[in-house]
C-alpha positions in Angstrom: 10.6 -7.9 -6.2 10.2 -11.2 -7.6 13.8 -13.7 -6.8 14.1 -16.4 -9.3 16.1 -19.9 -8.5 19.2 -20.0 -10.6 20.9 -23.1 -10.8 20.7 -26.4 -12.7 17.7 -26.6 -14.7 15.1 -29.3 -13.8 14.2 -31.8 -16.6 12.0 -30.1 -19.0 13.5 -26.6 -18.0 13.9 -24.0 -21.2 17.1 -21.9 -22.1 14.3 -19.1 -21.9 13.9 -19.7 -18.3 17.5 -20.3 -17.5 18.7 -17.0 -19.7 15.9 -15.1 -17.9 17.0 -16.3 -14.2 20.8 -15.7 -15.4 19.8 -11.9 -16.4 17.2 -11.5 -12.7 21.0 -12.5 -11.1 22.7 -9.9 -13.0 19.8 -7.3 -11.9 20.0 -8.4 -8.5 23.8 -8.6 -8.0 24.5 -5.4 -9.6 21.9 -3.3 -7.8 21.2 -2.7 -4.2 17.9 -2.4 -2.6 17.2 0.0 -0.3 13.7 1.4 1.2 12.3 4.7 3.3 9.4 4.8 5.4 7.0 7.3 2.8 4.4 8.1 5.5 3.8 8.8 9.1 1.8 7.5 10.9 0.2 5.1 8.6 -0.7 2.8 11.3 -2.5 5.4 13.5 -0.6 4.2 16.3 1.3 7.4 16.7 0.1 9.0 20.0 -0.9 12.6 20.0 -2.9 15.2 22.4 -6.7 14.7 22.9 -6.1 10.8 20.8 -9.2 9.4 22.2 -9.1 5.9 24.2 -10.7 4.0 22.1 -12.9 6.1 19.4 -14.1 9.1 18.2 -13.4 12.5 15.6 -10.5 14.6 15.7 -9.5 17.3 13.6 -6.7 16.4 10.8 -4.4 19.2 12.1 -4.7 17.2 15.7 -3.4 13.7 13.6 0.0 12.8 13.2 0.6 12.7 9.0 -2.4 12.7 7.9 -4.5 15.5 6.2 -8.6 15.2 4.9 -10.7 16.5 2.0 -13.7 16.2 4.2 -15.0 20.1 4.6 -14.8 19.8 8.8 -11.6 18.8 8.6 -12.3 16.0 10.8 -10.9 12.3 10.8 -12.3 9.3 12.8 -9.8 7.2 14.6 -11.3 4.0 16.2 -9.6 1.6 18.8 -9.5 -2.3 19.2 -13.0 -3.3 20.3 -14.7 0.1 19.7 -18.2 -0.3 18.5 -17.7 -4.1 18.6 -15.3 -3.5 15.2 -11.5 -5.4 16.6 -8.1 -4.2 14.7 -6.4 -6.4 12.6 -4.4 -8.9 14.0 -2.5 -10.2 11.3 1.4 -12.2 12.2 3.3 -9.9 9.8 4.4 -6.5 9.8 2.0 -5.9 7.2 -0.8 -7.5 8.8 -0.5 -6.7 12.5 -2.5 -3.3 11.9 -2.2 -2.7 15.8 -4.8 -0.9 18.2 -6.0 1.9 16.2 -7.4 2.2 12.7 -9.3 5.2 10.5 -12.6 5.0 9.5 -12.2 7.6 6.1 -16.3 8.6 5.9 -16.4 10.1 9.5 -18.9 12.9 8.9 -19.2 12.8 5.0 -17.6 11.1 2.1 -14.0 11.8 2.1 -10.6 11.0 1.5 -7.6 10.8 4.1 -4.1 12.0 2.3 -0.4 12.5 2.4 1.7 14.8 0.3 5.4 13.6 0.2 8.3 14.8 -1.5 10.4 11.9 -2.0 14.5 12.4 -1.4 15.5 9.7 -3.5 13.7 8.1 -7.1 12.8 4.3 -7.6 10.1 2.7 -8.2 7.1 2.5 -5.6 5.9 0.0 -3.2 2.6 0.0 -1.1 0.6 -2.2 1.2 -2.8 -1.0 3.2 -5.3 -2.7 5.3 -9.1 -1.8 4.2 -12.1 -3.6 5.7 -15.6 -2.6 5.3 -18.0 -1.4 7.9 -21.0 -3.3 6.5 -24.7 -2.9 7.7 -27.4 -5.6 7.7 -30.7 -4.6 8.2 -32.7 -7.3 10.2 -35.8 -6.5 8.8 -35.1 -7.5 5.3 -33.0 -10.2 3.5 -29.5 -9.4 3.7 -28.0 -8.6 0.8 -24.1 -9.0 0.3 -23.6 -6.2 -1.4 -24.6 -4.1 1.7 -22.0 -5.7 3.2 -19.5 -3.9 1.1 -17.3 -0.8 1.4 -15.2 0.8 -1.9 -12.3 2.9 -1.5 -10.1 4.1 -4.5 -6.3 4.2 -3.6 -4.4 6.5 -5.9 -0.6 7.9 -6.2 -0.6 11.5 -7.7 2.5 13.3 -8.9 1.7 16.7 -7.6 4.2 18.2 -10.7 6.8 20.8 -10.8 4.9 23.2 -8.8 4.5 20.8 -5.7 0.7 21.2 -5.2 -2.9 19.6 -5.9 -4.5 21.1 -9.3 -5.7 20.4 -12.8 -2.3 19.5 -14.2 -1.1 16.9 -11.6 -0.6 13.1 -13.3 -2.2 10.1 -11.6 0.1 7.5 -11.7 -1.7 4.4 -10.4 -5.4 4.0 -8.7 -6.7 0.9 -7.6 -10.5 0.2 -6.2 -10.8 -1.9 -3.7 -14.3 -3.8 -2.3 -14.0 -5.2 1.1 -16.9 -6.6 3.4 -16.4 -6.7 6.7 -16.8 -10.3 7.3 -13.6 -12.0 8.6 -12.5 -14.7 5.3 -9.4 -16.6 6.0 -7.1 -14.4 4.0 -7.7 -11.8 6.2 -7.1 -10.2 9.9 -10.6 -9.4 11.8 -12.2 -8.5 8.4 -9.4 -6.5 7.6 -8.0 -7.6 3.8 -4.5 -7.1 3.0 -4.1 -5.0 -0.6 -0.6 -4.8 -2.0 1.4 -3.8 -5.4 5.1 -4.2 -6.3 7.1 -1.3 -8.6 3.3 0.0 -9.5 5.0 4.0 -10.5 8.0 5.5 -10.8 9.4 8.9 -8.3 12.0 10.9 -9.3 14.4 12.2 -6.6 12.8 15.5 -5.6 8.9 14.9 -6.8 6.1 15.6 -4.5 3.5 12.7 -4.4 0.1 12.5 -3.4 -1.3 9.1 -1.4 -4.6 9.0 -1.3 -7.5 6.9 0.1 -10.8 7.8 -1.4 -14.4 6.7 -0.1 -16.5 5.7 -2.8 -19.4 4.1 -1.2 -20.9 2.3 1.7 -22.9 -0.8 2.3 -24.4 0.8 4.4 -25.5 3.8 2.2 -24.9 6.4 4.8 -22.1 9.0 3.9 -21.0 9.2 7.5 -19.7 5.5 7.7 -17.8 3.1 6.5 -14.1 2.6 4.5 -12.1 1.0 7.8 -8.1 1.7 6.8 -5.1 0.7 8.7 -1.1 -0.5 8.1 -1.0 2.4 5.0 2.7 2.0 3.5 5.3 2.9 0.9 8.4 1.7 0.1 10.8 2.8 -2.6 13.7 0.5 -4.3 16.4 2.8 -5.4 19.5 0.3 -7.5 23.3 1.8 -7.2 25.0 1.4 -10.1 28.1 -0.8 -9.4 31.8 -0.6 -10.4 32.2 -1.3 -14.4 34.6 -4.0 -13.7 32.1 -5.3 -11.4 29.3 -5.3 -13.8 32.0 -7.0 -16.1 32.7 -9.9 -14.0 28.9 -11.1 -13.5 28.1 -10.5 -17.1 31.4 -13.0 -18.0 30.4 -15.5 -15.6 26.8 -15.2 -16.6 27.5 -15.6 -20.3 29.7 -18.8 -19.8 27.3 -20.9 -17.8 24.8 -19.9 -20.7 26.8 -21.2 -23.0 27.7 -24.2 -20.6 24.4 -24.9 -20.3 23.4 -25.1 -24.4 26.3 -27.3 -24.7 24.8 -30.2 -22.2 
């Protein structure tokens, strides 16, 4: 959600701007914000029978939330330091991915998933961590690009019958490249990826989340595609009172009209 100053304009300031920050206080005063958690365990911090210590494959049914396409059924969970690869670290809630992360081609090219059927509509939030594994082969000059993991994060509406087919909608994909070399926009090599009202649920709709490995740097179908800090939010607005709504749109009108007079 985007807040806009409304006040006196500065020198040079349009009516356009000044109208469009009085109408983002109308939006803003008569709705209310409010949010759910959409997934579980999207940090992969939830504990769980046989999680290992710091790495290693477990089966999906074993891990809290999360389901897989991959034909084992098996998901690799990796801890802080395993392999030499640190969790993010980040200072924000979005940021801090914790001490365990996913690595989504464990065996095979894959995708990690969530199906949830949301209890209330708005439109839809998300933030995810996604770093890439990367691979440098000492013999050769490094390339960048085999630095480089691709993942494709889509939103699905699973339709009226509540399940994956042929006649489910995508509603928003995004492909992401991430190395896995630590820039200073991100948390251990972990880049932040974010999107703000990207689709609309309906109250009721079953959704897919999905995080899709496209390819490696490293080539190799069993790794790569680090994820961590997966999230949803959903901003539902209440309508308010009509003499509410009344009042703002008054009050709103006559500083317009204020203003144009100056």
């Amino acid at each position: 959600m985007i807040f806009q100053y409304v006040g006196t304009p500065m020198p040079g300031a349009s009516k356009n701007k000044v109208i469009t920050s009085a109408l983002s206080a109308m939006a803003l005063l008569c709705g209310v914000a409010s949010a759910q958690n959409l997934l579980i365990n999207g940090d992969f911090e939830s504990d769980y029978t046989g999680r290992p210590a710091i790495g290693g494959q477990q089966f999906s049914t074993n891990v809290p939330g999360w389901q897989t396409t991959a034909s084992d059924g098996k998901i690799e969970i990796w801890g802080d330091g395993f392999r030499g690869v640190n969790s993010a670290n980040g200072t924000t809630t979005a940021t801090d991915g914790g001490d365990y992360f996913a690595e989504i081609n464990a065996t095979q090219v894959s995708t990690l998933f969530q199906d949830v059927t949301f209890t209330e509509g708005g439109l839809i939030d998300y933030t995810f961590l996604h770093r890439g594994r990367g691979y440098n082969d000492p013999s050769t000059v490094i390339n960048p690009d085999r630095l480089n993991d691709v993942m494709t994060f889509s939103i699905t509406d699973l339709g009226a019958n509540g399940t994956y087919d042929a006649t489910d909608t995508v509603l928003f994909s995004r492909t992401v490249t991430t190395d896995n070399i630590n820039d200073s926009n991100e948390f251990n090599g972990f880049a932040l990826y974010q999107g703000v009202d990207i689709a609309t649920a309906i109250a009721g709709g079953t959704y897919r989340f999905s995080y899709e490995a496209v390819s490696t740097g490293s080539g190799l179908v069993a790794s790569g595609n680090f994820i961590d800090n997966a999230g949803f939010g959903i901003t539902g607005v209440a309508i308010p009172e009509p003499s509410s709504t009344l009042l703002v749109m008054i009050g709103s009108i006559a500083g317009l009209v204020g203003y144009r007079r100056r």
